[in-house]
C-alpha positions as a Markdown table, in Angstrom:
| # | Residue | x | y | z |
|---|---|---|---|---|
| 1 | Unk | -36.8 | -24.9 | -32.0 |
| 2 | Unk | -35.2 | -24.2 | -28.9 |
| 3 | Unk | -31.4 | -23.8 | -28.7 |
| 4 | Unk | -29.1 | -26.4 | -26.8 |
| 5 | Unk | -26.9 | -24.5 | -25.0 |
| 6 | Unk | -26.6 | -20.8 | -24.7 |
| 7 | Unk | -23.9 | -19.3 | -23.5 |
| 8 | Unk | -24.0 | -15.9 | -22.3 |
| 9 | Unk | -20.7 | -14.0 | -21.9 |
| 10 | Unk | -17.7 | -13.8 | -23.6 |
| 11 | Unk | -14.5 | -14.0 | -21.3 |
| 12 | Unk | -11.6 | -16.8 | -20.6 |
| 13 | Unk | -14.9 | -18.5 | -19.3 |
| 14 | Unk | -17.1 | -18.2 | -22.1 |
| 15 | Unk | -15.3 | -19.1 | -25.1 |
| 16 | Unk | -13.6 | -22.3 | -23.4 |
| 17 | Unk | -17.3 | -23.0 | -22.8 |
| 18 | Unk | -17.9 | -22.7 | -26.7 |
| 19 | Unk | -15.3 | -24.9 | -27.7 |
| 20 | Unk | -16.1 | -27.8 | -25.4 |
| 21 | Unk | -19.6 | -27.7 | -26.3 |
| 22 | Unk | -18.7 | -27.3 | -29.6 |
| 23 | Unk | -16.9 | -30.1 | -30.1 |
| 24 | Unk | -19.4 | -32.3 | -28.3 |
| 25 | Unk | -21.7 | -31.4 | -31.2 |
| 26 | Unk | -24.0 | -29.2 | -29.4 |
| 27 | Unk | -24.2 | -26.7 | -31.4 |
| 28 | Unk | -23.7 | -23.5 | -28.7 |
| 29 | Unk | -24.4 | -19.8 | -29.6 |
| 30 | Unk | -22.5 | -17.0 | -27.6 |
| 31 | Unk | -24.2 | -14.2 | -26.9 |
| 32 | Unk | -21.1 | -12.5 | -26.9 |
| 33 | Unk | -22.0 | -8.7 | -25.7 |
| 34 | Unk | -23.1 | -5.5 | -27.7 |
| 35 | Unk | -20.8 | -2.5 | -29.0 |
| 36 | Unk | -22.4 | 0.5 | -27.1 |
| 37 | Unk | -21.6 | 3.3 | -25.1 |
| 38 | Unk | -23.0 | 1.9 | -21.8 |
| 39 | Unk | -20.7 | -1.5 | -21.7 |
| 40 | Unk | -17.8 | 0.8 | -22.4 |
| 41 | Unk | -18.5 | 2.6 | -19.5 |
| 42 | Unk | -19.3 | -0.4 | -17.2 |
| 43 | Unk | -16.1 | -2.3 | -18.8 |
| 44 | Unk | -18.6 | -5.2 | -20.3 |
| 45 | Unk | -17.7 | -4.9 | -23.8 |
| 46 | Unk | -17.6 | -8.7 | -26.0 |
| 47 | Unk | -14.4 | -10.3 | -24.6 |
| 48 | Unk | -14.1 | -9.6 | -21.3 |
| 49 | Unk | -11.8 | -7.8 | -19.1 |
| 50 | Unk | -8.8 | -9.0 | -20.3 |
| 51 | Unk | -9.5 | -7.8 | -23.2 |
| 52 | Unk | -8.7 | -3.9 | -21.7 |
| 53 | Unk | -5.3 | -5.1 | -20.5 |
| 54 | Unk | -2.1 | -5.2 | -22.3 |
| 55 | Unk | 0.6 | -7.5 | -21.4 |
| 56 | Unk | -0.6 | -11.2 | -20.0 |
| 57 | Unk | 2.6 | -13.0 | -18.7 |
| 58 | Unk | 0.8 | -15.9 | -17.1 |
| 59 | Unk | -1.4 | -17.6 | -19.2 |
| 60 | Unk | 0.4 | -20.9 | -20.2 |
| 61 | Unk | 1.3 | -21.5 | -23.6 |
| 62 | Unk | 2.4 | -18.0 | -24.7 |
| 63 | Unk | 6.1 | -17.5 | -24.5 |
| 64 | Unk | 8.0 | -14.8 | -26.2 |
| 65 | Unk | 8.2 | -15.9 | -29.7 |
| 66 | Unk | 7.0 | -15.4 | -33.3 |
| 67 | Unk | 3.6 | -14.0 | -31.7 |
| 68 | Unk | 3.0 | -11.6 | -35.1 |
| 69 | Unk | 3.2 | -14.4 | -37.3 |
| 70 | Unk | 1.5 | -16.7 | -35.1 |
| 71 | Unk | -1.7 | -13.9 | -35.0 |
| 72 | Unk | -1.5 | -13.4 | -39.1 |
| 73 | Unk | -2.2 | -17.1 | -39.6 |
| 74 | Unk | -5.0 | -17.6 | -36.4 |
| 75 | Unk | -7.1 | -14.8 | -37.1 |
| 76 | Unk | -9.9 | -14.3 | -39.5 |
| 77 | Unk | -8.5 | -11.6 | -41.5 |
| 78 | Unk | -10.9 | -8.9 | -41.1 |
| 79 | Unk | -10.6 | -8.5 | -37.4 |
| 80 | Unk | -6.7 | -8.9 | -37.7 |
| 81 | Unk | -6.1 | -5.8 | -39.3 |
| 82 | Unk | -8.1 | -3.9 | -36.6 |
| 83 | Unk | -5.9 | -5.4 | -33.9 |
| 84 | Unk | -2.7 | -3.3 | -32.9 |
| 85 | Unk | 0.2 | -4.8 | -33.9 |
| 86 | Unk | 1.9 | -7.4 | -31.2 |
| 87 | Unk | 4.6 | -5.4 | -29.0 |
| 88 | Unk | 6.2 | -7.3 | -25.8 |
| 89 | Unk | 6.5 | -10.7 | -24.8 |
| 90 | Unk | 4.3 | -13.6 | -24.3 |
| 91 | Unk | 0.3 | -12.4 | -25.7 |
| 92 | Unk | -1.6 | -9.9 | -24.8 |
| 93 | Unk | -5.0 | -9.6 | -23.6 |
| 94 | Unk | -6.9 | -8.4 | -26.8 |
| 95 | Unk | -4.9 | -11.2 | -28.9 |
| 96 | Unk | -5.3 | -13.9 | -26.4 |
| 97 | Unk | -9.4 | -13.0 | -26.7 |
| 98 | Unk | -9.4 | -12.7 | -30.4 |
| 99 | Unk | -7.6 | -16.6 | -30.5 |
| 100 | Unk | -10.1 | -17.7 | -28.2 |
| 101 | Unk | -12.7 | -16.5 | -29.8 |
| 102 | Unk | -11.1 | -17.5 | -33.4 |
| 103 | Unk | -10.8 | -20.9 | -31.8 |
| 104 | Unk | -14.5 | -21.5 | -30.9 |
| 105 | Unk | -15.9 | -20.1 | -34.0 |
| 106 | Unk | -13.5 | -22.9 | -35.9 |
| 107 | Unk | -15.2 | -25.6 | -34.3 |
| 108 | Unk | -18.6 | -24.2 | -35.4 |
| 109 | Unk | -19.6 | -21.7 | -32.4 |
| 110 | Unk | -22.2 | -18.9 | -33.6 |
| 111 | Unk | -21.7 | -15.5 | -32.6 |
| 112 | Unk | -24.2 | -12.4 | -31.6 |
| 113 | Unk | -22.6 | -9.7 | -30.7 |
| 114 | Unk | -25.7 | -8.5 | -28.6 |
| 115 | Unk | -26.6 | -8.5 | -24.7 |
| 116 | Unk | -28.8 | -10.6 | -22.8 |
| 117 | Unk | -31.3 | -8.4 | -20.8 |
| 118 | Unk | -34.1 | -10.1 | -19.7 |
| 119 | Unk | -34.4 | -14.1 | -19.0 |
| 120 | Unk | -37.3 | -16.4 | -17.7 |
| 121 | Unk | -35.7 | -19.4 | -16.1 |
| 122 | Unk | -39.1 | -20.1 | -14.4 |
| 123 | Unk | -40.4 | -21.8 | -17.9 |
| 124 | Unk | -38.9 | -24.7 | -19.7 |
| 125 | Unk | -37.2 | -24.1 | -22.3 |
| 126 | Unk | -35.6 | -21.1 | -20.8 |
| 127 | Unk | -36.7 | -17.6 | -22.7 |
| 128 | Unk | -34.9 | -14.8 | -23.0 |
| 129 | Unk | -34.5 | -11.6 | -24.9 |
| 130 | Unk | -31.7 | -9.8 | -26.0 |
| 131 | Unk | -30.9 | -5.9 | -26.1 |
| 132 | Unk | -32.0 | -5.8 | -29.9 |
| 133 | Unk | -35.3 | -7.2 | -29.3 |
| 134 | Unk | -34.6 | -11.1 | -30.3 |
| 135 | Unk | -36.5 | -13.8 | -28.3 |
| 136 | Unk | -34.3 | -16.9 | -27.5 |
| 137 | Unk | -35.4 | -20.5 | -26.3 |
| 138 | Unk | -33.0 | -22.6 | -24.8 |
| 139 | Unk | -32.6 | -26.2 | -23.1 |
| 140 | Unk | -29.6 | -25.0 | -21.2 |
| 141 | Unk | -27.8 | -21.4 | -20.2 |
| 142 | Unk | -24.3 | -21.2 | -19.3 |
| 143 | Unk | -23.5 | -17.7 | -17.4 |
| 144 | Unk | -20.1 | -16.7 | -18.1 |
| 145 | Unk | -20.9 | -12.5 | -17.7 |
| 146 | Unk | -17.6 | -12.2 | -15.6 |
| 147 | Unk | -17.5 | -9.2 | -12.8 |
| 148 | Unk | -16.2 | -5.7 | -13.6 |
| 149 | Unk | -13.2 | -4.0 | -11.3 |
| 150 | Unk | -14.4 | -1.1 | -9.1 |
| 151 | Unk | -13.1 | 2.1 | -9.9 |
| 152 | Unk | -13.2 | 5.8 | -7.6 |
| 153 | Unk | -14.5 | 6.9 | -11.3 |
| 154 | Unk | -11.9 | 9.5 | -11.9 |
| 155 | Unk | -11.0 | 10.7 | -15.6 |
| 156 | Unk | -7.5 | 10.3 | -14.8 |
| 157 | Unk | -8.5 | 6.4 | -13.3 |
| 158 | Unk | -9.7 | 5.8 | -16.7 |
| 159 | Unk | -6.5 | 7.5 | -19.2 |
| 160 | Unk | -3.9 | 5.7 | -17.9 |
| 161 | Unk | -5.7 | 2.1 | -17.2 |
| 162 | Unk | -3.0 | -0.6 | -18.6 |
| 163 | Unk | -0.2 | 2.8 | -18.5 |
| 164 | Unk | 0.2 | 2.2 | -14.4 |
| 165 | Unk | -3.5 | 2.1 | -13.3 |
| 166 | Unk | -4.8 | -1.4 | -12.7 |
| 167 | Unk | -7.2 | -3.4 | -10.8 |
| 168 | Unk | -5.4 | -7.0 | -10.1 |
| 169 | Unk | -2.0 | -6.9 | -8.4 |
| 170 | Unk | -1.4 | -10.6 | -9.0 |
| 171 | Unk | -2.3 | -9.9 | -13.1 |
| 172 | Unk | -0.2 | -6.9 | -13.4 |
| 173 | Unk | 2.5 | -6.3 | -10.4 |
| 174 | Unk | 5.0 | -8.5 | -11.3 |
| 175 | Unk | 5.1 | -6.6 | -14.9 |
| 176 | Unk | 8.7 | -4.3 | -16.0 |
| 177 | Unk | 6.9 | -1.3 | -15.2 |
| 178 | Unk | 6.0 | -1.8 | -11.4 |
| 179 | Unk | 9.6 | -3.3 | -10.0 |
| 180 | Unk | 11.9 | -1.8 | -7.9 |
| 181 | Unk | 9.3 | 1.5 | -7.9 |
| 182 | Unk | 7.0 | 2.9 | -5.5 |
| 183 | Unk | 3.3 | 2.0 | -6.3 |
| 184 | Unk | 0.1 | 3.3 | -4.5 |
| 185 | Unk | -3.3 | 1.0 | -3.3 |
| 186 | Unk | -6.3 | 2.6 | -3.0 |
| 187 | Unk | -8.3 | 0.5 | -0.6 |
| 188 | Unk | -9.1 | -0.6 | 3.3 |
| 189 | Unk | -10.4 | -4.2 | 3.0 |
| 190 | Unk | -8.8 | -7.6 | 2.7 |
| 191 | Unk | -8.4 | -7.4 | -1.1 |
| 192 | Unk | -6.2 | -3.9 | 0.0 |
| 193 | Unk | -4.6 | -5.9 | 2.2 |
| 194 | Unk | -3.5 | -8.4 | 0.1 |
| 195 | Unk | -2.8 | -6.7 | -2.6 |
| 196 | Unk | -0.3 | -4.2 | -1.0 |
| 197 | Unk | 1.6 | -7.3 | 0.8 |
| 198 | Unk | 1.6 | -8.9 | -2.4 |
| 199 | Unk | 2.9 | -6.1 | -4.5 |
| 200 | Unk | 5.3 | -5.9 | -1.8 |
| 201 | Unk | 7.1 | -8.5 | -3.6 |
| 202 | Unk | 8.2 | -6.4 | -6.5 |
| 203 | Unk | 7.6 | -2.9 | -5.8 |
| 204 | Unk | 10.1 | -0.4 | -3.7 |
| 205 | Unk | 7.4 | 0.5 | -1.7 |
| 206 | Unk | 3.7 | 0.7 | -1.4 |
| 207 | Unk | 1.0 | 3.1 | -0.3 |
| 208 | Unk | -1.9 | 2.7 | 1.1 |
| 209 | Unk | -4.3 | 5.5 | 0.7 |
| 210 | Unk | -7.7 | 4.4 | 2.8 |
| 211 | Unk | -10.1 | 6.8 | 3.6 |
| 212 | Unk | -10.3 | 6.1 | 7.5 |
| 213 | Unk | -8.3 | 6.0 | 10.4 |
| 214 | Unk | -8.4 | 2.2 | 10.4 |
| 215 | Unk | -8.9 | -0.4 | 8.3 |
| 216 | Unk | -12.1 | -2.4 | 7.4 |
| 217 | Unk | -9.8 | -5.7 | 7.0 |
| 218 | Unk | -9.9 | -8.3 | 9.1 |
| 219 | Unk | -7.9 | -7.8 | 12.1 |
| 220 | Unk | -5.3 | -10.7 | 10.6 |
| 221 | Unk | -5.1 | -9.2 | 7.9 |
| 222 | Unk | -4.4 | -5.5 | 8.5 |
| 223 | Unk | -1.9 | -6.7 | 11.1 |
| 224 | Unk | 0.2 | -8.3 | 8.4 |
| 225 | Unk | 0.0 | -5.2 | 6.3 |
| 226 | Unk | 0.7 | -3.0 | 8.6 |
| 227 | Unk | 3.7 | -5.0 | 10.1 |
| 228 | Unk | 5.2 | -5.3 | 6.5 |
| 229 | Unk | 8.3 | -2.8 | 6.5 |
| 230 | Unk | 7.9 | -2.0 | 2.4 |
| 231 | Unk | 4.0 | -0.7 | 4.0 |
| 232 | Unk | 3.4 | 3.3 | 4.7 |
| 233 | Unk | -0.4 | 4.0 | 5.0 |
| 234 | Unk | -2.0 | 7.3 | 4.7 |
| 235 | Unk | -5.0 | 7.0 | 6.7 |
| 236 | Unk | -7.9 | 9.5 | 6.4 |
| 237 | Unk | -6.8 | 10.4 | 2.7 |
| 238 | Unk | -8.7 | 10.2 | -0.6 |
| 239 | Unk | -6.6 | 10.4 | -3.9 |
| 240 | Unk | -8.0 | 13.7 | -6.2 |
| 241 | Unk | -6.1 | 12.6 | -9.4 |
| 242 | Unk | -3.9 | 10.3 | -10.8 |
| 243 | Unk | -0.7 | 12.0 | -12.9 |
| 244 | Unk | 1.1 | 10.6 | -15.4 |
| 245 | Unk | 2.2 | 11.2 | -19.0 |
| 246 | Unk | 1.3 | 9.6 | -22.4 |
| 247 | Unk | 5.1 | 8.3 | -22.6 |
| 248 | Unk | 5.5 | 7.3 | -18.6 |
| 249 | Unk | 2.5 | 6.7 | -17.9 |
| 250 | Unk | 1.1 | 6.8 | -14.3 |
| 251 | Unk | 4.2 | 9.0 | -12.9 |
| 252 | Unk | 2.6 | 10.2 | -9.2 |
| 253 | Unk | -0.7 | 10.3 | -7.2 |
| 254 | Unk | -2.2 | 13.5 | -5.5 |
| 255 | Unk | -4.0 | 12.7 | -2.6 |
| 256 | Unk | -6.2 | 15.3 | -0.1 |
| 257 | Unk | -6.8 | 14.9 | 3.7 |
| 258 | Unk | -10.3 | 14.3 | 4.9 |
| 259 | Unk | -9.4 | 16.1 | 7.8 |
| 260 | Unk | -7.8 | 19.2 | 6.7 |
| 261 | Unk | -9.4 | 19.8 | 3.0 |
| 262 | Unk | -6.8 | 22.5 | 2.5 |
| 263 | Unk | -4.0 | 19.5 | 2.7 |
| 264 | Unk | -2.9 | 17.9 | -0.3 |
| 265 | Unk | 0.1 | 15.3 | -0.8 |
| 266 | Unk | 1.7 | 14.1 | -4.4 |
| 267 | Unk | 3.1 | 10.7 | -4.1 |
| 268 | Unk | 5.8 | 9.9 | -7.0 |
| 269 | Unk | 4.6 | 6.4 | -7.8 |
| 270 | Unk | 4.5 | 4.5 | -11.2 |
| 271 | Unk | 1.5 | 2.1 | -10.3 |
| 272 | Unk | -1.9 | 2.2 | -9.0 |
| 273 | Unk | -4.1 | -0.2 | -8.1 |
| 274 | Unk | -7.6 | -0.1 | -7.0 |
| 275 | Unk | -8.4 | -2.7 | -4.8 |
| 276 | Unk | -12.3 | -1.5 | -4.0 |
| 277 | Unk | -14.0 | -4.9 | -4.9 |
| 278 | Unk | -15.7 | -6.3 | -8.5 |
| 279 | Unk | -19.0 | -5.7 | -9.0 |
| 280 | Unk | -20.4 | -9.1 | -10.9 |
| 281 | Unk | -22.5 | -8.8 | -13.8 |
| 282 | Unk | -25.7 | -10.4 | -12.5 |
| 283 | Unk | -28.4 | -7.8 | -12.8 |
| 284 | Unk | -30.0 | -9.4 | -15.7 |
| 285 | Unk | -31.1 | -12.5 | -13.9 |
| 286 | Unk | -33.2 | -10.3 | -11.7 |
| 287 | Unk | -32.8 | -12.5 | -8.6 |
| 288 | Unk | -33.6 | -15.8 | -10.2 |
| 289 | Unk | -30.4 | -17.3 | -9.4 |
| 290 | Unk | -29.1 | -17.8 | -6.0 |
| 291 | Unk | -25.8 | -15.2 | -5.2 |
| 292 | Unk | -23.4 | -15.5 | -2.0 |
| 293 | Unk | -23.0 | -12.3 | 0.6 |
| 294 | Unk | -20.6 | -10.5 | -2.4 |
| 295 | Unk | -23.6 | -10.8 | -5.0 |
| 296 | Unk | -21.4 | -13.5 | -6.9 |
| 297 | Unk | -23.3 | -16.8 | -8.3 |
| 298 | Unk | -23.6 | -19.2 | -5.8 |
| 299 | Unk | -22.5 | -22.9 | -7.2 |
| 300 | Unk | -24.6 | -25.7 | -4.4 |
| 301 | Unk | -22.4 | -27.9 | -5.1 |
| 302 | Unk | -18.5 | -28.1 | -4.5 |
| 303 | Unk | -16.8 | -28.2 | -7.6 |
| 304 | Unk | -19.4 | -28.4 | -9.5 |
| 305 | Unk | -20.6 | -25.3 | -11.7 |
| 306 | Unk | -24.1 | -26.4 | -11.7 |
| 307 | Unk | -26.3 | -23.2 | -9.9 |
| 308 | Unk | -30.0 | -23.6 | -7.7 |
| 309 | Unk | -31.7 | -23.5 | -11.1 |
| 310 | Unk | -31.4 | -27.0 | -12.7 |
| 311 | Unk | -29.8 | -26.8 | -16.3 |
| 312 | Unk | -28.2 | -23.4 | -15.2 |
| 313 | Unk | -24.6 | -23.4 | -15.0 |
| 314 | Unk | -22.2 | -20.5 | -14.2 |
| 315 | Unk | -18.4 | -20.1 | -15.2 |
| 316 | Unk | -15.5 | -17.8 | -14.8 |
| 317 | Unk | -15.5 | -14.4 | -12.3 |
| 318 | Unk | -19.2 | -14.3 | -12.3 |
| 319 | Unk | -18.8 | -17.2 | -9.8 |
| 320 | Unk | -15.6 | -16.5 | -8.5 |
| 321 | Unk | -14.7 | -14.1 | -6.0 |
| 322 | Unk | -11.3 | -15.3 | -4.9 |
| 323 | Unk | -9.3 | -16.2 | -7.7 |
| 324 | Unk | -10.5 | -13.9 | -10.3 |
| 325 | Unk | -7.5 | -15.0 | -12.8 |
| 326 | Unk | -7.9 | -15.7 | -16.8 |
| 327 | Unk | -6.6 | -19.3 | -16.5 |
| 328 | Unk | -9.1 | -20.5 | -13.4 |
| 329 | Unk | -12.0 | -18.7 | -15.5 |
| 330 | Unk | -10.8 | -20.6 | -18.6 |
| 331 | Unk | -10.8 | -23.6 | -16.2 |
| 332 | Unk | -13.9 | -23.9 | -14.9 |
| 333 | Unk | -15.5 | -22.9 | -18.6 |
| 334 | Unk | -14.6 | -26.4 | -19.2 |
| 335 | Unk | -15.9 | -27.2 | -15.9 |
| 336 | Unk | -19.2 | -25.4 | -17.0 |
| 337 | Unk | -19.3 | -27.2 | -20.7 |
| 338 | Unk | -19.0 | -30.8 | -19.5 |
| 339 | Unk | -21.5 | -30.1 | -16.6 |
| 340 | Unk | -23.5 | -28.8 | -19.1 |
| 341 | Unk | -23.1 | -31.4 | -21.9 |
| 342 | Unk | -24.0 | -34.3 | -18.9 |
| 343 | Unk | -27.3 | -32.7 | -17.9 |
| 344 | Unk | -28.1 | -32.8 | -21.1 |
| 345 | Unk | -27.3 | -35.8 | -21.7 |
| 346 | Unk | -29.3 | -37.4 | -18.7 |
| 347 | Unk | -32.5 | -35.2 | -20.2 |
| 348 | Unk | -32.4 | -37.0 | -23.5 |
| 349 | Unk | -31.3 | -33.3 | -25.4 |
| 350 | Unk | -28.9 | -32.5 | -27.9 |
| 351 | Unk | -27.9 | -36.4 | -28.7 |
């Protein structure tokens, strides 16, 4: 018998998904991601990006409080004592993923932990299979796969991400650990941009390390970063490692000229931040569903989540390239659910 809803992804996005369409009786399954050696690599692991990050400081509802206890009582106990114990203020990332997810199972979500690899959305009900070989029929899909941060792909990029190496200046800059102190962006687009006048804010100074002698930016853009006093840019540079300690964390950058390979620099900085683009995680719907210019899902309709394929809906960073924040992903999950529940409603399923 073919599923209701299945919603594929496991994110901000895809667990408020599960609990709306869990409490409008739907019955969802999550296809939440497998545990394998590949999604580690690609950063797709069940619960999303945030779940690699440490502190979150701007997720409403999470003030600095009796979060231990709090976590204790929310989560199933079995999972809780793999959890590190809560440091810090406000939540982090792994606990606020493990409460979402806590909170959709509650209201009668079920769980695979298992990838979608392969979907038909030319037959109705939709088919798909998963990594482990399962078929799945469905009257509806919701797409909440999320997009992964670019990274150079250096081993030290990958020790010291959430110790000084991030990917979102607006997630992470304002944190203890980046203020008043010199920080480095790796980039030469408008995301470079506007992440280096934005960590501007908080940071002594910033770097930009950019591989050319000019940026790719829009010309608006790289005026207003390169007017910006707090702004040194070291053009035609690559970085070769980031440094850092296990107590410090990120503590400098070494960067080499393009031009003279026998040049190398060390900038003392305590952040970096790649701002190289998100690659979103749409390669399993082998073009079926309609993407913009930056290979994100295309929603038709303003404001509306629905995608070019009727009873397909898409939530979250798969869909967004311009916010990219936990609480708009979270947002538009809802969005997605009650979109979802509607069509479904006007087909005669699920009621």
């Amino acid at each position: 018998m073919p599923e209701n809803v299945v919603i594929i992804g496991s994110g901000p996005a895809g667990w408020t998904a599960a609990i709306y369409t869990a409490r409008a009786n739907l019955n969802p399954i999550v296809y939440e991601g497998a545990i394998n050696g590949e999604n580690q690599i690609k950063g797709t692991l069940p619960l999303g990006q945030l779940n690699q990050t440490t502190e979150v400081e701007n997720f409403p509802g999470f003030p600095h409080g009796n979060m231990q206890g709090y976590l204790d009582a929310s989560i199933d106990a079995q999972r809780r004592m793999y959890m590190a114990p809560h440091r810090g203020h406000g939540v982090s990332g792994p606990e606020l993923m493990e409460l979402m997810r806590q909170q959709a199972l509650n209201f009668g979500t079920r769980i695979v932990t298992d990838d979608i690899v392969d979907i038909d959305l030319s037959l109705r009900p939709f088919r798909m299979k998963s990594l482990e070989g399962q078929e799945i029929v469905a009257h509806s899909v919701i797409i909440a796969t999320g997009a992964r941060a670019n990274y150079l792909g250096l081993d030290s990029e990958n020790k010291f991400k959430n110790f000084g190496v991030s990917a979102c200046a607006v997630c992470d800059g304002a944190l203890p650990r980046f203020r008043e102190r010199p920080l480095v962006v790796v980039g030469g687009g408008d995301s470079a941009m506007e992440e280096s006048n934005y960590l501007t804010k908080f940071a002594s100074k910033v770097y930009i390390v950019h591989r050319r002698g000019e940026f790719r930016a829009s010309k608006i853009m790289a005026d207003r970063a390169l007017a910006n006093p707090k702004i040194e840019v070291k053009w035609n540079s690559a970085v070769d490692e980031v440094i850092g300690n296990d107590d410090e964390g990120v503590t400098g950058v070494r960067i080499r000229s393009l031009v003279d390979a026998q040049k190398t620099e060390t900038l003392e900085v305590s952040g970096y931040f790649c701002a190289i683009g998100h690659t979103p995680n749409t390669d399993f719907l082998k073009g079926q569903i309609t993407l913009n210019d930056k290979g994100y899902i295309q929603w038709p309709v303003s404001h509306r989540t629905n995608t070019n394929v009727e009873g397909v809906f898409a939530a979250g960073d798969v869909a967004d390239d311009y916010y990219k924040q936990a609480i708009t992903a979270a947002g538009s999950g809802c969005q997605s659910a009650l979109d979802c529940e509607r069509w479904l409603a006007v087909n005669g399923i699920g009621h």
